[in-house]
N, CA, C and O atoms as a GROMACS GRO file, in nm:
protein
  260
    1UNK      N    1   9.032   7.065   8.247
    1UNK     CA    2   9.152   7.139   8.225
    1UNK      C    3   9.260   7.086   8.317
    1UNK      O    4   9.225   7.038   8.425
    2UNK      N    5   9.390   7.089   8.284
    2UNK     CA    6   9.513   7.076   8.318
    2UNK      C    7   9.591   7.163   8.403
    2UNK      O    8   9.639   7.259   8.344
    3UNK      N    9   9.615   7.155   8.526
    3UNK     CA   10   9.707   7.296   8.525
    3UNK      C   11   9.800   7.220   8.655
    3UNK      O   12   9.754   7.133   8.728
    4UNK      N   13   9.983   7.291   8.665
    4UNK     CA   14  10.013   7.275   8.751
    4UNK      C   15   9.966   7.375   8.908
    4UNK      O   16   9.948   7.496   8.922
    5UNK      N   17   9.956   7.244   9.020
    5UNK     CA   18   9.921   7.297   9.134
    5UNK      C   19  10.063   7.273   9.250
    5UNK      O   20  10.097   7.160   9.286
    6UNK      N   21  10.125   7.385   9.292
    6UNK     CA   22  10.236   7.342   9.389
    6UNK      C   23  10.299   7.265   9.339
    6UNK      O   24  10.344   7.179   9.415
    7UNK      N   25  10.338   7.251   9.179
    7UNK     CA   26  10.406   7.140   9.128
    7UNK      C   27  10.363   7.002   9.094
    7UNK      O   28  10.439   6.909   9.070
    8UNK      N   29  10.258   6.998   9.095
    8UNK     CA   30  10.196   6.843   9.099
    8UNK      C   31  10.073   6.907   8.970
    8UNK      O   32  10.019   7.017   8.956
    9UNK      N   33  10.062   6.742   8.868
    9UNK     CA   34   9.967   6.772   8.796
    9UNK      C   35   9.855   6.799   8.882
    9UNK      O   36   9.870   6.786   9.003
   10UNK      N   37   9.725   6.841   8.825
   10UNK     CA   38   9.614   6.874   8.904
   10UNK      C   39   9.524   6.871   8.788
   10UNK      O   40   9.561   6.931   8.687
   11UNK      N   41   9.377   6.790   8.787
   11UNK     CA   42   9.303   6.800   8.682
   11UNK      C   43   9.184   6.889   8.738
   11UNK      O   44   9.169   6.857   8.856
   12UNK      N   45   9.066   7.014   8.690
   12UNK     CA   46   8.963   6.998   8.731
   12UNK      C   47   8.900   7.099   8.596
   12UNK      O   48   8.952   7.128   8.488
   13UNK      N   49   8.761   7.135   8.660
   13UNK     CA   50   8.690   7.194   8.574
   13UNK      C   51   8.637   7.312   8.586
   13UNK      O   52   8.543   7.355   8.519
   14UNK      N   53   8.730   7.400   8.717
   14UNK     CA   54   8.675   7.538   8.738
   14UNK      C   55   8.719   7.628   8.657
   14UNK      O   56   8.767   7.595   8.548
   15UNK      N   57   8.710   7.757   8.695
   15UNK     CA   58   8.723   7.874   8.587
   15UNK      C   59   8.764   7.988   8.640
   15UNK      O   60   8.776   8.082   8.561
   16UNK      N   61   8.791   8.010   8.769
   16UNK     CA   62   8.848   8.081   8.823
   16UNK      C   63   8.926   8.052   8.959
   16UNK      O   64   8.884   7.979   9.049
   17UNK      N   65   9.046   8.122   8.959
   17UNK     CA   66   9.144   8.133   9.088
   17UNK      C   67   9.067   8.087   9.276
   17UNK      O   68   9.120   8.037   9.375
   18UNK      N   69   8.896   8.147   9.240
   18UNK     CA   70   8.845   8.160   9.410
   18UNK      C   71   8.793   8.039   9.400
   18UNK      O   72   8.784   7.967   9.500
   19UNK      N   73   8.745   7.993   9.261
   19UNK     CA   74   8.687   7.849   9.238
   19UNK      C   75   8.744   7.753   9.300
   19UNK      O   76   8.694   7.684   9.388
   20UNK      N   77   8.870   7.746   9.246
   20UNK     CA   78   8.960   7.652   9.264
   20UNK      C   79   8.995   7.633   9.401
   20UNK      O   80   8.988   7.521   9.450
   21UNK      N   81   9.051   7.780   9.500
   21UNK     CA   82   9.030   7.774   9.648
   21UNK      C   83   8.975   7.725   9.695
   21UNK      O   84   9.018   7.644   9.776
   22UNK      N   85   8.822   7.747   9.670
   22UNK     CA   86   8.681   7.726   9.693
   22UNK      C   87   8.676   7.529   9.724
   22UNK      O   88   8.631   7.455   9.811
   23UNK      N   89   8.753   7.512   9.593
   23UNK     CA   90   8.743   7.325   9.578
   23UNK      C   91   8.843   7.283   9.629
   23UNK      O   92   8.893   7.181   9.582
   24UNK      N   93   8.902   7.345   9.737
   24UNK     CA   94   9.059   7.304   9.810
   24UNK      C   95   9.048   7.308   9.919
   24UNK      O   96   9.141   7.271   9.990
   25UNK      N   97   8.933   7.353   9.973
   25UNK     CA   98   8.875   7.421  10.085
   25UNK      C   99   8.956   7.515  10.139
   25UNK      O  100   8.955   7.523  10.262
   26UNK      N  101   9.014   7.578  10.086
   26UNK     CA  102   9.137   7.681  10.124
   26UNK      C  103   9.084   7.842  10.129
   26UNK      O  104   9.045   7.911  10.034
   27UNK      N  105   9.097   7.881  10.284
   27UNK     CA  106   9.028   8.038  10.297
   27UNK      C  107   9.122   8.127  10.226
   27UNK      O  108   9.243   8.105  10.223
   28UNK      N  109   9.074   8.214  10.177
   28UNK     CA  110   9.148   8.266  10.039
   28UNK      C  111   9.268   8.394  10.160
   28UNK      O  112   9.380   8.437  10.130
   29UNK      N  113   9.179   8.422  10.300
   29UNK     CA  114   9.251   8.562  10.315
   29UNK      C  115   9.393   8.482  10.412
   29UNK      O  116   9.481   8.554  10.460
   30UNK      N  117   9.397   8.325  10.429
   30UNK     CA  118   9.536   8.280  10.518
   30UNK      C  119   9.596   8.233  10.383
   30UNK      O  120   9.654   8.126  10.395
   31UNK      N  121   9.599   8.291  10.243
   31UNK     CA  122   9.682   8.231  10.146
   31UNK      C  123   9.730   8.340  10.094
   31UNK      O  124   9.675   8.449  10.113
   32UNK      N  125   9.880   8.322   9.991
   32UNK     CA  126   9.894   8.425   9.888
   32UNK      C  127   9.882   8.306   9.771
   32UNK      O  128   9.876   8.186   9.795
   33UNK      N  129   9.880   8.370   9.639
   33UNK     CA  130   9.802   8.260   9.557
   33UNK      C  131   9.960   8.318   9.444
   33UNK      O  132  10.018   8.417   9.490
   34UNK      N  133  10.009   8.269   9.336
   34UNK     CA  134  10.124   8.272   9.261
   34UNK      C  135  10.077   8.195   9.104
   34UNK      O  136  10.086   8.073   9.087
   35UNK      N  137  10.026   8.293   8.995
   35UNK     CA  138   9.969   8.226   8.894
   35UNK      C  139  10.106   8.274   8.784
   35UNK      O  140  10.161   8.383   8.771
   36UNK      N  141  10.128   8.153   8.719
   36UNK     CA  142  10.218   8.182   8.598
   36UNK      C  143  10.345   8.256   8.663
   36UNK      O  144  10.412   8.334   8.596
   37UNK      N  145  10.367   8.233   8.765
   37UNK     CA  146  10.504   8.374   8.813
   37UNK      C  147  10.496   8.489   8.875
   37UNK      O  148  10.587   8.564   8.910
   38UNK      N  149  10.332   8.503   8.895
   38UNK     CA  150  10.278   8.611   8.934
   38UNK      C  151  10.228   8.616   9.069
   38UNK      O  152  10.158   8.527   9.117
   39UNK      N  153  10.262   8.714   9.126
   39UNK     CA  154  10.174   8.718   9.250
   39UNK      C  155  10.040   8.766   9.270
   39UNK      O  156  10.053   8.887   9.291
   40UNK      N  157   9.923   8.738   9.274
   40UNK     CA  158   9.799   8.814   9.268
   40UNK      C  159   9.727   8.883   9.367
   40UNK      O  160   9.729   8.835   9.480
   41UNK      N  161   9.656   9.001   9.344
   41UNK     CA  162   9.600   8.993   9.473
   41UNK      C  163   9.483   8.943   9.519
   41UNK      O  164   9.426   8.877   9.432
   42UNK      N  165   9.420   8.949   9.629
   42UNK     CA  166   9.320   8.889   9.686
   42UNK      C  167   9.183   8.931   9.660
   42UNK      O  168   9.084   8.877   9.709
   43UNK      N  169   9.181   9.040   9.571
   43UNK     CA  170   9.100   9.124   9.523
   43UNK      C  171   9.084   9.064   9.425
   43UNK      O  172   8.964   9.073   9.398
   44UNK      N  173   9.152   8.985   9.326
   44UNK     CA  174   9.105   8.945   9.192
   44UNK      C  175   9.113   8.793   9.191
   44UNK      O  176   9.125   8.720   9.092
   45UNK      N  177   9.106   8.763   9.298
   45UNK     CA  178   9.065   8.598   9.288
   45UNK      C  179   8.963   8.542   9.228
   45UNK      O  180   8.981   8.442   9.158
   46UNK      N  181   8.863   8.586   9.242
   46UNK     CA  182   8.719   8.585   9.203
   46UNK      C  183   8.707   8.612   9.044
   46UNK      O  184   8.629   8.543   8.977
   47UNK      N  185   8.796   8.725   8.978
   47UNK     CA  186   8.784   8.752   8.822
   47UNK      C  187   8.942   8.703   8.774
   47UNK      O  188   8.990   8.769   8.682
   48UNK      N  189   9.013   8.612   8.820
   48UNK     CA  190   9.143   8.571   8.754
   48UNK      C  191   9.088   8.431   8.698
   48UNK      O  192   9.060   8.330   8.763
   49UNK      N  193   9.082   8.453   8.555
   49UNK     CA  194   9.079   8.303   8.493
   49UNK      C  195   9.172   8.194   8.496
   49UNK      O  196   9.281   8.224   8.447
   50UNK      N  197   9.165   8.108   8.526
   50UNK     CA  198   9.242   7.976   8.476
   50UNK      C  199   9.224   7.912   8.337
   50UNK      O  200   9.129   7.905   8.258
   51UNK      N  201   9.364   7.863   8.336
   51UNK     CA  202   9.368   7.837   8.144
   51UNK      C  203   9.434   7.665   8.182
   51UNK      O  204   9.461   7.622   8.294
   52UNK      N  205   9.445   7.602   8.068
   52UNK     CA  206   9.460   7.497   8.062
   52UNK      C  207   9.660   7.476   8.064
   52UNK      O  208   9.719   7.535   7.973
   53UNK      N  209   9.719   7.422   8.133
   53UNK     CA  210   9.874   7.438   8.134
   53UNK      C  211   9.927   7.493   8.220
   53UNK      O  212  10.037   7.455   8.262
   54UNK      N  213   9.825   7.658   8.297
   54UNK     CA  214   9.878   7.747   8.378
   54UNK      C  215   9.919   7.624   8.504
   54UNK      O  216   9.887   7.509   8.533
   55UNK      N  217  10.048   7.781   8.572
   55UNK     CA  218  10.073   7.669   8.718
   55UNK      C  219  10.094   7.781   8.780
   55UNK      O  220  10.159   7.883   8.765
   56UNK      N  221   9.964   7.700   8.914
   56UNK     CA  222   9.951   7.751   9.028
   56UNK      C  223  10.025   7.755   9.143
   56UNK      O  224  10.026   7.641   9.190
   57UNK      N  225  10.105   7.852   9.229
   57UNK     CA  226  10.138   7.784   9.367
   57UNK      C  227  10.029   7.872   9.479
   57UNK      O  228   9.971   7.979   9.460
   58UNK      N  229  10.028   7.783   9.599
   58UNK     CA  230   9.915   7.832   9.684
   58UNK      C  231  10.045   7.828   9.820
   58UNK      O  232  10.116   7.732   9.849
   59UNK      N  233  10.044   7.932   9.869
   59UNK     CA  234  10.101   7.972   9.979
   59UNK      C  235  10.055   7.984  10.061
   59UNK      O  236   9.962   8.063  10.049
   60UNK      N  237  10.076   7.911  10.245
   60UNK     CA  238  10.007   7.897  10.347
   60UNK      C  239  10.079   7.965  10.410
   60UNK      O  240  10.199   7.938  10.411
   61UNK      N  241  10.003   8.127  10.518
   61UNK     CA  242  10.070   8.159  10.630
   61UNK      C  243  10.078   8.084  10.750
   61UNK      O  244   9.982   8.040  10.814
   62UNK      N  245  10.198   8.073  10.776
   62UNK     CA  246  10.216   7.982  10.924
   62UNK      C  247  10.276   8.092  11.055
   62UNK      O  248  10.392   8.131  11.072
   63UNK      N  249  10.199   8.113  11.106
   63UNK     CA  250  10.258   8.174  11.262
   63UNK      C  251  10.324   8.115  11.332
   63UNK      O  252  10.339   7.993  11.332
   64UNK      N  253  10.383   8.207  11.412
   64UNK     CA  254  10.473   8.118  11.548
   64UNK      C  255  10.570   8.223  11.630
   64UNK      O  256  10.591   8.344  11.621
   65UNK      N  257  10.607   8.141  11.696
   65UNK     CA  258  10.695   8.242  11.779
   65UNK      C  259  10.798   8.192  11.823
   65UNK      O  260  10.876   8.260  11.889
   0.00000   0.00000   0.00000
Protein backbone atom coordinates (compact mmCIF):
# COMPACT_ATOMS: atom_id res chain seq x y z
CA UNK A 1 0.00 0.00 0.00
CA UNK A 2 0.68 3.64 -0.74
CA UNK A 3 0.17 6.29 1.62
CA UNK A 4 1.47 9.83 2.23
CA UNK A 5 3.91 10.04 5.32
CA UNK A 6 4.89 13.80 6.54
CA UNK A 7 4.50 14.50 2.91
CA UNK A 8 6.76 12.11 1.34
CA UNK A 9 5.57 9.00 -0.63
CA UNK A 10 5.91 6.03 1.77
CA UNK A 11 5.35 2.38 0.58
CA UNK A 12 4.58 -0.54 3.15
CA UNK A 13 2.40 -3.38 4.08
CA UNK A 14 0.91 -2.73 7.54
CA UNK A 15 -2.64 -2.35 8.55
CA UNK A 16 -2.78 -0.29 11.22
CA UNK A 17 -1.77 3.33 12.61
CA UNK A 18 0.46 1.39 15.87
CA UNK A 19 1.84 -0.91 13.06
CA UNK A 20 3.18 1.58 11.20
CA UNK A 21 4.70 3.44 14.50
CA UNK A 22 5.75 0.18 15.46
CA UNK A 23 7.92 0.05 11.86
CA UNK A 24 9.24 3.69 12.48
CA UNK A 25 10.38 2.83 15.68
CA UNK A 26 8.39 5.70 16.95
CA UNK A 27 6.98 5.49 20.80
CA UNK A 28 3.45 6.15 20.16
CA UNK A 29 2.92 8.21 23.76
CA UNK A 30 6.04 11.21 22.55
CA UNK A 31 3.82 11.52 19.22
CA UNK A 32 0.43 13.02 18.09
CA UNK A 33 -0.39 11.05 14.94
CA UNK A 34 -2.79 13.31 12.05
CA UNK A 35 -4.66 10.76 9.60
CA UNK A 36 -6.55 12.27 6.54
CA UNK A 37 -6.90 15.80 8.53
CA UNK A 38 -7.63 14.21 11.56
CA UNK A 39 -6.25 14.21 14.76
CA UNK A 40 -6.42 10.77 16.55
CA UNK A 41 -6.20 9.62 19.72
CA UNK A 42 -3.71 7.44 21.30
CA UNK A 43 -6.29 5.12 22.29
CA UNK A 44 -7.12 4.06 18.78
CA UNK A 45 -3.86 3.60 17.29
CA UNK A 46 -3.92 0.04 17.55
CA UNK A 47 -7.74 -0.23 15.80
CA UNK A 48 -7.23 2.83 13.14
CA UNK A 49 -6.87 1.22 9.73
CA UNK A 50 -4.72 2.40 7.01
CA UNK A 51 -5.99 2.54 3.42
CA UNK A 52 -4.09 2.85 0.35
CA UNK A 53 -3.64 6.93 -0.66
CA UNK A 54 -4.36 7.96 3.08
CA UNK A 55 -1.77 10.70 4.42
CA UNK A 56 -0.22 10.48 7.47
CA UNK A 57 1.54 13.25 9.56
CA UNK A 58 3.51 12.05 12.71
CA UNK A 59 4.19 14.79 15.19
CA UNK A 60 7.25 14.84 17.55
CA UNK A 61 7.08 16.50 21.08
CA UNK A 62 10.17 18.54 21.58
CA UNK A 63 10.89 20.08 25.11
CA UNK A 64 12.94 22.87 26.15
CA UNK A 65 13.28 25.76 27.99
Amino acid sequence: MKIKLNGEDYETVIETVAQLLEELRIVPGRVAVELNLSILKKADYGTCPLHDGDAVEVVNFVGGG
